[in-house]
C-alpha positions in Angstrom: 52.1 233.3 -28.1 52.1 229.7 -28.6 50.2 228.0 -31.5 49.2 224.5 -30.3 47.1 224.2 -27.8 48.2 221.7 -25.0 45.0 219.9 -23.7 45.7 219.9 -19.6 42.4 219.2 -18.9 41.3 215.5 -17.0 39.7 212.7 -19.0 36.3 213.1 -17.3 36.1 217.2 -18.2 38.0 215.9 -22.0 35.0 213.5 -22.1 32.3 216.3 -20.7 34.2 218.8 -23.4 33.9 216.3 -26.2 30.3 215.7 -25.8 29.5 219.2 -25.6 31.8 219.8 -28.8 30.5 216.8 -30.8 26.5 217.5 -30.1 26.4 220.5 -30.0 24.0 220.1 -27.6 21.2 219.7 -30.8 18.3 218.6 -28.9 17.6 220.6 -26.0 15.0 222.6 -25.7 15.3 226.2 -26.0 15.9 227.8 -22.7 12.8 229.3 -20.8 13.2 232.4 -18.8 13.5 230.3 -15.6 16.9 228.8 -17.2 17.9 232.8 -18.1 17.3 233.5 -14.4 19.3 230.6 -12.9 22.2 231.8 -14.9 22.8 235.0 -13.1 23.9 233.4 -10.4 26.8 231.9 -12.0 30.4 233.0 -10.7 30.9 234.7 -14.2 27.5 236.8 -14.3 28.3 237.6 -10.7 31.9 239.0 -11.4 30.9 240.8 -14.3 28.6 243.1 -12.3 31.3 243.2 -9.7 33.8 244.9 -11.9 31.2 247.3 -13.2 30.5 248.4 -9.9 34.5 248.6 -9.0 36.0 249.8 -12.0 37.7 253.1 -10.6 39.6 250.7 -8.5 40.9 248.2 -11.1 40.9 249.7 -14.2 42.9 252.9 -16.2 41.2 254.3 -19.3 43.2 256.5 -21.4 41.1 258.5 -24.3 43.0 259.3 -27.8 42.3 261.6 -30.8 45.0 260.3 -33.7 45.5 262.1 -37.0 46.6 259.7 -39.7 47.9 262.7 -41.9 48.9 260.0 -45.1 45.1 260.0 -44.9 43.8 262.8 -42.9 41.2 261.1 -41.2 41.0 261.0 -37.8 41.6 257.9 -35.5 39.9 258.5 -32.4 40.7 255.4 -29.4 40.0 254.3 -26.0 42.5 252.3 -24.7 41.8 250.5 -21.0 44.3 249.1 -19.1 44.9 247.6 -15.5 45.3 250.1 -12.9 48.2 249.2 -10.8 49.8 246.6 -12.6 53.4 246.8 -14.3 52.5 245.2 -17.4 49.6 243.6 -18.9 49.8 239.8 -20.4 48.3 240.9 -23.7 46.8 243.3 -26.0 43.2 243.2 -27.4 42.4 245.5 -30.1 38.5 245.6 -30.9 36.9 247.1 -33.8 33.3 248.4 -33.8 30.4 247.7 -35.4 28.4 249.8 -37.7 27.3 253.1 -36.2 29.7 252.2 -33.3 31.8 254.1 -31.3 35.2 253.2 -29.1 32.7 253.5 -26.0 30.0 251.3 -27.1 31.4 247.8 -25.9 33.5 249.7 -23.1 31.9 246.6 -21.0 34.5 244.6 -22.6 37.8 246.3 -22.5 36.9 247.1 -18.9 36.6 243.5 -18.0 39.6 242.8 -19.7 41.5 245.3 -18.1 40.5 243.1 -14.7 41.7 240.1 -16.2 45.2 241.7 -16.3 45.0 242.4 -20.7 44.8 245.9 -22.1 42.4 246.5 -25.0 42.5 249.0 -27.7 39.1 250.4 -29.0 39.4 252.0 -31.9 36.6 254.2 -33.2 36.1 254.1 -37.9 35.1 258.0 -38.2 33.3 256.7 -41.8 31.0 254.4 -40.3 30.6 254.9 -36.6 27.6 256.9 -34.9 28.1 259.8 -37.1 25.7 257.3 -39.1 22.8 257.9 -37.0 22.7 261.6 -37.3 20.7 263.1 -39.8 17.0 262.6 -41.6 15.8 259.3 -41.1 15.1 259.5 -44.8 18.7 259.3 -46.0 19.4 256.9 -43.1 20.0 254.1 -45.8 22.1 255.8 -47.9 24.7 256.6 -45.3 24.1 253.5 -43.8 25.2 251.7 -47.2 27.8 254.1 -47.9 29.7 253.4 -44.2 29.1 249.9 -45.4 30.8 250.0 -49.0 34.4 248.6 -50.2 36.2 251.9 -49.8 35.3 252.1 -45.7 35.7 248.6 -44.9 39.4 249.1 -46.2 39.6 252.0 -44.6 38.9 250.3 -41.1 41.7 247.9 -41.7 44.3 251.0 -41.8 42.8 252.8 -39.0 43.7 250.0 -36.9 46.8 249.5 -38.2 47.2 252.9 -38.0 46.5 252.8 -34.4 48.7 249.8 -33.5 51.4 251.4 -35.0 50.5 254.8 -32.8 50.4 252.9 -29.8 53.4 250.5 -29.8 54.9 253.8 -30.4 54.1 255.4 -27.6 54.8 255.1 -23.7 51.9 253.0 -23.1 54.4 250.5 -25.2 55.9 249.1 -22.2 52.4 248.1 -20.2 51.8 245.2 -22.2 53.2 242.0 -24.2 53.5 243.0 -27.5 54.3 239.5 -28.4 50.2 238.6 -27.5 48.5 240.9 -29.6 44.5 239.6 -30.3 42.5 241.4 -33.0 38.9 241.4 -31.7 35.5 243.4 -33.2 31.8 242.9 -33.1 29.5 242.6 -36.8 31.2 245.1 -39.4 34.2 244.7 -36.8 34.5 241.6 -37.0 34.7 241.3 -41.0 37.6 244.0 -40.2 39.6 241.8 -37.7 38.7 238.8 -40.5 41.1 241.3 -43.1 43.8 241.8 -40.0 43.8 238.4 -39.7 44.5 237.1 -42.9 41.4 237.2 -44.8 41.7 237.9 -48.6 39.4 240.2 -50.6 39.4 241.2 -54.4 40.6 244.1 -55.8 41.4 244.4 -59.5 40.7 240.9 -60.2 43.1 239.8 -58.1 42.5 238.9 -53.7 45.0 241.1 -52.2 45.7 240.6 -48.6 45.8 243.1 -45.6 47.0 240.5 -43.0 48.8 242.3 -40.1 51.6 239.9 -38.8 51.7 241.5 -35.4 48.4 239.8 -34.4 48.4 236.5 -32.7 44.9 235.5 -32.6 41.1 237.0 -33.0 37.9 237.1 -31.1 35.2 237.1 -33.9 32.0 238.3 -32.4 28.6 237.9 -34.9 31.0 237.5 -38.0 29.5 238.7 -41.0 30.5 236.8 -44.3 32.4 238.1 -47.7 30.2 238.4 -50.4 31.9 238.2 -53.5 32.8 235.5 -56.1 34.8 233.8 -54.2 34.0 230.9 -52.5 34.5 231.1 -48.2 37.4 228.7 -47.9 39.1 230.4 -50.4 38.6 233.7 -49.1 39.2 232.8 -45.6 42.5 230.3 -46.4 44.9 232.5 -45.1 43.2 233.3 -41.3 45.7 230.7 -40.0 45.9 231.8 -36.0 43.4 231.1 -33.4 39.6 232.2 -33.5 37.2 232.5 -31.3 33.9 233.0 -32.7 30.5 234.1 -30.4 27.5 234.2 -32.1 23.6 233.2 -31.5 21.2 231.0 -32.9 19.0 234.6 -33.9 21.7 235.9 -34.9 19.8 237.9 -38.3 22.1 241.1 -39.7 19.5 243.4 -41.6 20.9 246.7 -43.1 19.2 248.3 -46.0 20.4 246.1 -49.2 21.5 243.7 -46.5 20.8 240.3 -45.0 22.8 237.6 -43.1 20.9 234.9 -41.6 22.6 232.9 -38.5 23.6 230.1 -40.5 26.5 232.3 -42.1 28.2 232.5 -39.1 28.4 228.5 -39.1 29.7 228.3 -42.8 32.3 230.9 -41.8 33.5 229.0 -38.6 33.8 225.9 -41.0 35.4 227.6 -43.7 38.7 229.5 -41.4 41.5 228.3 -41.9 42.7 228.7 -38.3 45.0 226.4 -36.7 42.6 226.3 -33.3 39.2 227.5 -33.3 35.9 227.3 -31.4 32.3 228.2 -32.1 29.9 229.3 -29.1 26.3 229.6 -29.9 23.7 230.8 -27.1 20.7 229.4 -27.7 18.5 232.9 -28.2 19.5 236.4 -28.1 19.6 239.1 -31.1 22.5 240.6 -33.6 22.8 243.7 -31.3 22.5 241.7 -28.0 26.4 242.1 -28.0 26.7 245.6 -28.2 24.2 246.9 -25.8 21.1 247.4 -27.5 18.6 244.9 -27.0 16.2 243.6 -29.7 12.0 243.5 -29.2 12.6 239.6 -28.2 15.7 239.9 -26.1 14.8 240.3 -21.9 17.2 242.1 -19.4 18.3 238.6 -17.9 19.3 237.4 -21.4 21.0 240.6 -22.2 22.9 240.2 -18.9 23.9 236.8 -19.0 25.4 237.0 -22.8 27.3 239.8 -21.9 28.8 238.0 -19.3 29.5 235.0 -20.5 30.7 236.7 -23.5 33.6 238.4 -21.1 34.3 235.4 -19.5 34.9 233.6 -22.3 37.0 235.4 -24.4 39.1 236.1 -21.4 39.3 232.1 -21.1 40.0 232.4 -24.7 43.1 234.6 -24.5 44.5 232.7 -21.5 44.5 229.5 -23.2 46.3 231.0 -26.4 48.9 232.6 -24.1 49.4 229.8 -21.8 48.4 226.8 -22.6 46.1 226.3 -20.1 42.7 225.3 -21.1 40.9 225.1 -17.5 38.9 228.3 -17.9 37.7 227.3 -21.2 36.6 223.5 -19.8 35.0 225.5 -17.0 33.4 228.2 -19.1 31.3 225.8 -21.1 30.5 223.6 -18.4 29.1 226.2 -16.5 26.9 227.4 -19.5 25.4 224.9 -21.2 22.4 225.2 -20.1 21.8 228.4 -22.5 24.3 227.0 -24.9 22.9 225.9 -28.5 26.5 225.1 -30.0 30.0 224.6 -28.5 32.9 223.4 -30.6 36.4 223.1 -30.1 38.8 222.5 -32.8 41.4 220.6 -30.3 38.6 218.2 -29.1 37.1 217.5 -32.7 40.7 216.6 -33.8 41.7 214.5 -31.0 38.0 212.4 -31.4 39.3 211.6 -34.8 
């Protein structure tokens, strides 16, 4: 896994790149469903549905039920893998949001598997869709219980749990365990923040749960630490490569709850990582990533996002691993046309 990021590109896509990085694209107008429309014929929105519709072909998935006995809790996981291939370039482990399951963003680890990674979904038995179940009365309280100090810690061992089960196992030998990428989704993603280095208070004191083993993370609708500490402090440590995907309606609402989509900015500006970037679609809700769709959000939105969101992570995790950034240069050339926000760390740097 290398940490600098070699910029291969030519000058005219550097320029394009830098443009799009420094902008931000600010004044465009939002795009109408004409623009949403267009998009789906894009190469990435096109292969998306093409490995849905193919996946028996391409891609092995492999279903676990773990008992971490130090714990007794159980660590359920879905790992998907290419079908046919000796050994896979890298290893993704994604981490759910709330009410989640290791199914619920199977649309990811399968189009992983096709881009030659594995991916690891592990499933949190406190706050996955065990939540759901119940009277709608006491909905809240379980909500904010799966939602408290004691679970979010306990998500950070039931993936470490479950890296340590699989690097363990035979699977072992199907992928690069020197390319390990911690990835998750809203609650998830605060969890790959603690993998990755982010420090949170515990007697008084921040105490870090940083996994070594992980070599970069994919931060989908980051949700921020709330405590008294300030961002940059908390987040000083998160020194490896981030991706992070959000939207500009990006609202999280939870009972006793709220994170507005300017928290995901201040936390891409606070990281400490040594390469990061910051796509922002220009509409699309909190749950838009995981399969639900809000009242506002339309099929074609829904579609596209999802696909673009495959696409460029997997650019993402190629550039990390090898340098090459063409995927990435492609990627937001392709989109900007629904792109609010596109930032690159390298580009930014280089400009100054």
């Amino acid at each position: 896994m290398r940490s600098h990021i070699i910029i291969k590109a030519g000058i005219a896509a550097f320029i394009a790149m830098l443009l799009i990085s420094l902008t931000g694209c600010a004044q465009k107008p939002e795009p109408d469903s004409v623009a949403w429309q267009q998009q789906l014929n894009l190469p990435s929105v096109k292969y998306s549905a093409n490995v849905a519709e193919h996946l028996w072909l391409n891609i092995e998935e492999i279903s676990f039920d773990w008992l971490d006995q130090s714990r007794d809790r159980v660590v359920p996981a879905l790992l998907f893998k290419p079908a046919r291939q000796k050994k896979a370039s890298a290893l993704i482990v994604f981490s759910h949001g709330l009410g989640g399951s290791k199914e619920r963003y199977a649309y990811l680890g399968q189009y992983w598997a096709s881009q030659g990674y594995a991916s690891l979904h592990v499933q949190h038995d406190g706050s996955d869709r065990k939540v759901w179940r119940g009277s709608r009365l006491t909905l809240p309280f379980r909500l904010m219980d799966a939602a408290d100090t004691t679970e979010a810690l306990a998500r950070v061992l039931d993936v470490k749990f479950a890296l340590d089960q699989i690097l363990a196992s035979e699977h072992a030998a199907n992928f690069d365990q020197q390319n390990i990428v911690m990835a998750g989704h809203s609650y998830g993603a605060n969890t790959s923040m603690l993998l990755s280095g982010a420090q949170v208070e515990q007697n008084g004191a921040l105490v870090s749960l940083k996994d070594d083993r992980i070599k970069a993370a994919i931060l989908i609708s980051a949700p921020p630490f709330y405590n008294d500490q300030p961002l940059d402090k908390v987040l000083a440590e998160v020194n490896i490569p981030t991706l992070h995907i959000t939207t500009t309606e990006d609202e999280i609402r939870v009972p006793g709850y709220y994170s507005s989509p300017q928290d995901r900015f201040d936390l891409y500006n606070a990281i400490a990582s040594s390469y990061k970037v910051l796509a922002v679609f220009s509409s699309g809700s909190h749950n838009i990533f995981s399969g639900w769709r809000g009242g506002k959000d339309t099929q074609p939105q829904q579609q596209v996002i999802k696909a673009a969101t495959q696409a460029l992570s997997s650019a993402f995790i190629a550039q990390i691993t090898t340098d090459d950034s063409q995927a990435i240069n492609l990627w937001a050339q392709q989109h900007q046309a629904v792109l609010a926000e596109f930032i690159r760390s390298d580009l930014v740097a280089m400009a100054d």
